[in-house]
C-alpha positions in Angstrom: -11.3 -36.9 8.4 -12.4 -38.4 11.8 -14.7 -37.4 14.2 -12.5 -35.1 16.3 -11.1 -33.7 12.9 -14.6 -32.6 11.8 -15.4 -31.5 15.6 -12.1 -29.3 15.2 -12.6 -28.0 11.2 -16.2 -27.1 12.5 -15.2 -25.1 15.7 -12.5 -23.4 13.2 -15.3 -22.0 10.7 -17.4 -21.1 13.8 -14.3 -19.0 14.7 -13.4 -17.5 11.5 -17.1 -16.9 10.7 -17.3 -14.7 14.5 -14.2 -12.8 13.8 -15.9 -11.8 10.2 -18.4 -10.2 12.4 -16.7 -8.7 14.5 -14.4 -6.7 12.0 -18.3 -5.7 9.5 -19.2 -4.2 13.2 -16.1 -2.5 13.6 -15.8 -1.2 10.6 -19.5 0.2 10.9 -18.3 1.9 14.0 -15.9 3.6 12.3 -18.2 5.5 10.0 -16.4 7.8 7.5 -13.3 7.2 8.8 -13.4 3.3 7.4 -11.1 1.8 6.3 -11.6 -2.0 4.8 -8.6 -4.0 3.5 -9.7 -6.0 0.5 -8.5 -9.6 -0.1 -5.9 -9.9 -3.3 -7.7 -11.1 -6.2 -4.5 -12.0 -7.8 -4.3 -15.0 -9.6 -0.9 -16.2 -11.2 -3.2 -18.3 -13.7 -6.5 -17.0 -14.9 -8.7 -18.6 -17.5 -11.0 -16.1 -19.5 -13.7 -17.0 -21.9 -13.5 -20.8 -21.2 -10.1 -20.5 -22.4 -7.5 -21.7 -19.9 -3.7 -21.2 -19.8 -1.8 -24.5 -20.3 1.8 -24.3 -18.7 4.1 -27.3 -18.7 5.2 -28.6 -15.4 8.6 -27.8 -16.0 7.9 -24.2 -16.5 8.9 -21.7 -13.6 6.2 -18.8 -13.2 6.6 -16.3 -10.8 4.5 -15.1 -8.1 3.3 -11.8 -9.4 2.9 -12.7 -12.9 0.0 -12.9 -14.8 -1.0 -15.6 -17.3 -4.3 -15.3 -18.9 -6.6 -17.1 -21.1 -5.3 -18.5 -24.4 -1.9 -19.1 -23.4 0.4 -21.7 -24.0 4.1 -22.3 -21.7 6.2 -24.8 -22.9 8.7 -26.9 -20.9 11.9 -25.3 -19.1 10.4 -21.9 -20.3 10.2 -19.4 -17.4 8.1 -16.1 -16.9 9.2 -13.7 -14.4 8.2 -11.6 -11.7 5.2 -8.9 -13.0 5.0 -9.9 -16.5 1.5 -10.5 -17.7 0.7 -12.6 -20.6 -2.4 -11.7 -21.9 -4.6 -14.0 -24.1 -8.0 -12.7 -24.2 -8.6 -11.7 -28.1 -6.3 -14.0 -29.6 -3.8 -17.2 -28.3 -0.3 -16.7 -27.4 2.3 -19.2 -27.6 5.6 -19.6 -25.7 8.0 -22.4 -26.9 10.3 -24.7 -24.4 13.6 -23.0 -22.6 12.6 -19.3 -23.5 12.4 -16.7 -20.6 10.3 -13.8 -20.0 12.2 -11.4 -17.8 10.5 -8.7 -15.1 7.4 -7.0 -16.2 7.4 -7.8 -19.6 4.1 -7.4 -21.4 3.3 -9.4 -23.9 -0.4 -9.4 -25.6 -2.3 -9.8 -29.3 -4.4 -8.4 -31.7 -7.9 -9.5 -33.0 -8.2 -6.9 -35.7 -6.3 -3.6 -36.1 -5.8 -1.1 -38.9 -4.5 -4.1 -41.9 -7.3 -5.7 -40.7 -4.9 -8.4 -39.5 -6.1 -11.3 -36.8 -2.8 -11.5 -35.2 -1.8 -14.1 -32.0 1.9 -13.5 -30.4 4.2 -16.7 -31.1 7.5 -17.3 -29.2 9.7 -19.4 -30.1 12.2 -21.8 -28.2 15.3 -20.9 -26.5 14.2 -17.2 -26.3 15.4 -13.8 -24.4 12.8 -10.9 -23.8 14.5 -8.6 -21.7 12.6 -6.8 -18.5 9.8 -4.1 -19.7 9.6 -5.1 -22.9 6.7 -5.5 -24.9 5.3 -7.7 -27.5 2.0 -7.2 -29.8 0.7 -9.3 -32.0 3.8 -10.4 -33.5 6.6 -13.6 -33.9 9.7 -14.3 -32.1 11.6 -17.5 -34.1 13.9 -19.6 -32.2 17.0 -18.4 -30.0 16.1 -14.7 -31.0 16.9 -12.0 -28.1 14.3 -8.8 -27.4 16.7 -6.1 -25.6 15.2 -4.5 -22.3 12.3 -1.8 -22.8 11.7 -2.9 -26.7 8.2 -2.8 -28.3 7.2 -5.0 -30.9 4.2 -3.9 -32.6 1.6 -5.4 -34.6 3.2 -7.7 -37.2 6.7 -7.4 -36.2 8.4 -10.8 -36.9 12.3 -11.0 -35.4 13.6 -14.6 -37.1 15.8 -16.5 -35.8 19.5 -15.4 -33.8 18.5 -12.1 -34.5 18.6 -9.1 -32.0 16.2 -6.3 -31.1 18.4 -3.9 -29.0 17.4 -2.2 -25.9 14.7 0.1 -26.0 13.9 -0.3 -29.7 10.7 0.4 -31.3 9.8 -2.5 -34.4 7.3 -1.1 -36.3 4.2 -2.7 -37.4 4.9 -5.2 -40.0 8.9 -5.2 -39.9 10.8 -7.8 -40.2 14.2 -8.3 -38.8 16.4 -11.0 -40.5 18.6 -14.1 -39.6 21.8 -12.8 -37.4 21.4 -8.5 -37.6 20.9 -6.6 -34.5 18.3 -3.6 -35.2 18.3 -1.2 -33.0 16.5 2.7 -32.2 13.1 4.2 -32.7 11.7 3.2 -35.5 14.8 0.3 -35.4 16.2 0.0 -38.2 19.6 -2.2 -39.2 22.7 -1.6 -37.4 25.1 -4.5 -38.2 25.3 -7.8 -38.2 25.5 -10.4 -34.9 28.7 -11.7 -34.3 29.6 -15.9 -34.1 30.2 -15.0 -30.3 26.8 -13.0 -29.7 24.9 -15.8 -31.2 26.2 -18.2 -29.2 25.8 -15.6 -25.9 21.7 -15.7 -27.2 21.9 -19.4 -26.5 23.8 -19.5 -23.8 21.6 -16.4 -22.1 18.3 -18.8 -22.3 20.4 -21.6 -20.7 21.6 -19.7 -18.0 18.0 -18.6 -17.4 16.4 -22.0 -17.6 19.0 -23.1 -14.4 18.3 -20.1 -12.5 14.7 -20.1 -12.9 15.1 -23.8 -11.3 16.4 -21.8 -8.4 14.1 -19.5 -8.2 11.4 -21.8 -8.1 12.9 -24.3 -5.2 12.8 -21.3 -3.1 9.8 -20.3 -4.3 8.4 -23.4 -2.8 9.9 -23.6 0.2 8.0 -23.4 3.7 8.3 -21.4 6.6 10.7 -23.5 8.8 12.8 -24.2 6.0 13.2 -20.1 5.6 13.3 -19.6 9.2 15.9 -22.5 9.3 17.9 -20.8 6.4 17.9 -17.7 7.7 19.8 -19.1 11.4 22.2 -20.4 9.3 23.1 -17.4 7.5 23.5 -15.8 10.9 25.6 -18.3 11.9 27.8 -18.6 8.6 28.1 -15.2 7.4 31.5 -14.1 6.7 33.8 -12.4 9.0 37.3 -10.6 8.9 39.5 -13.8 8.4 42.0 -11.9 11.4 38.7 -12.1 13.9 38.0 -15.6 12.9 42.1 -16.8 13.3 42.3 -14.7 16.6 39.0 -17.0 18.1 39.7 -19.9 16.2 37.0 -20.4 14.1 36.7 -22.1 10.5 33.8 -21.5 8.8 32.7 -23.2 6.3 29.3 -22.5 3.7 26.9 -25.9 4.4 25.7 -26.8 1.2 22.2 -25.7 2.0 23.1 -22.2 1.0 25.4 -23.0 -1.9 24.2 -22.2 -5.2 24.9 -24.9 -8.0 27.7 -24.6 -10.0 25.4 -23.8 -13.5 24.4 -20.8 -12.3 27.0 -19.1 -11.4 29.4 -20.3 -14.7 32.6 -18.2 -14.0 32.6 -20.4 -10.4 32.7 -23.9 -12.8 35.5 -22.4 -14.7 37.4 -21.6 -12.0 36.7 -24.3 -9.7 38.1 -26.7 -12.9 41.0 -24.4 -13.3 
């Protein structure tokens, strides 16, 4: 930084450091009638205890969730918007390709009634639906948590097995290779079909690509939005008669395309 740069940065803190004091005598004005805004304290990563979260680069996390302390993401996994991931008592560990979805909760246990020191262990190629919750327990590879399920304490779901929606796993249950349990406390319902294994692999696919698109918008700056946004305006789809009447073609520019692995019924039609 040169001499004017340091001249400008200073004048800037001189600034911000006024307008500080302008707003503490305002606010003292106001008396009873105050109201202060606070600052977010948010923090997508948090460490806690001198443990810090380790997420690969190739991981998408969302602004809004929450990754604390002993945590471990692995690469291509992705955790959504409002989930927390809370390692403060004991580690948790999320393998590559799995997703998280929407407000998901997932936390451990350092002691509880078995007396049990119990970390939460995902494994790769994973689907936990939005709102579920996980406790202390194991998630083997390619397995699939329904929306709104609770794991407790214990619970271990092995691998191409399915917890259905809202289900409640007991403490110490195990749900076996290829059955879908389901209800409150779940028990067995039937067993997973060739083509809803293949849909639990194909789900975290589908959710590694889109979480690629989330985050490439996610980092985009303002002009770039503001620029997207004129295009939009300027693209957006009218009655084809209106268009042929002024004589106007109109074609998507590639900048608001999606790609072709996100949307997979578009690649199976475009090759048809």
């Amino acid at each position: 930084m040169g001499s004017l740069g340091r001249a400008i940065y200073l004048v800037g803190s001189w600034i911000r450091v006024a307008g500080q004091a302008v707003d503490r005598v305002g606010c003292s004005l106001q008396g009873s009638h105050l109201f202060q805004e606070q600052v977010s304290r948010h923090r997508t990563l948090m460490s806690l205890f001198e443990k810090n979260p380790v997420v690969d680069k190739d991981a998408f996390l969302a602004p809004g969730a929450s990754v604390i302390g002993d945590v471990q993401v692995g690469r291509g996994s992705s955790i959504w918007y409002g989930c927390v991931l809370r390692g403060d008592v004991n580690s948790i560990r999320v393998g590559s390709g799995t997703n998280i979805q929407d407000n998901a909760l997932v936390h451990v246990a350092k002691s509880n009634i078995s007396g049990n020191d119990l970390p939460t262990t995902i494994g790769n190629n994973v689907t936990i639906g939005h709102g579920a919750v996980l406790h202390g327990c194991t998630v083997e590879d390619e397995a699939f948590v329904g929306m709104g399920a609770t794991l407790l304490d214990g619970a271990y779901v092995e691998k191409n097995a399915m917890v259905a929606a809202g289900a409640l796993v007991r403490q110490n249950t195990r749900v076996p290779f290829g059955e879908v349990w389901g209800g409150s406390p779940a028990k067995f319902m039937r067993k997973l079909t060739e083509e809803e294994i293949a849909f639990i692999s194909q789900s975290a696919t589908n959710y590694t690509n889109l979480a690629t698109v989330h985050a490439a918008e996610n980092s985009k700056g303002f002009e770039e939005i503001e620029l997207e946004k004129t295009l939009r305006k300027k693209f957006a789809r009218k009655d084809e008669e209106y268009d042929s009447m002024i004589g106007v073609v109109r074609e998507t520019p590639a900048e608001l395309t999606l790609p072709d692995n996100i949307l997979p019924d578009k690649a199976q039609k475009a090759a048809t």
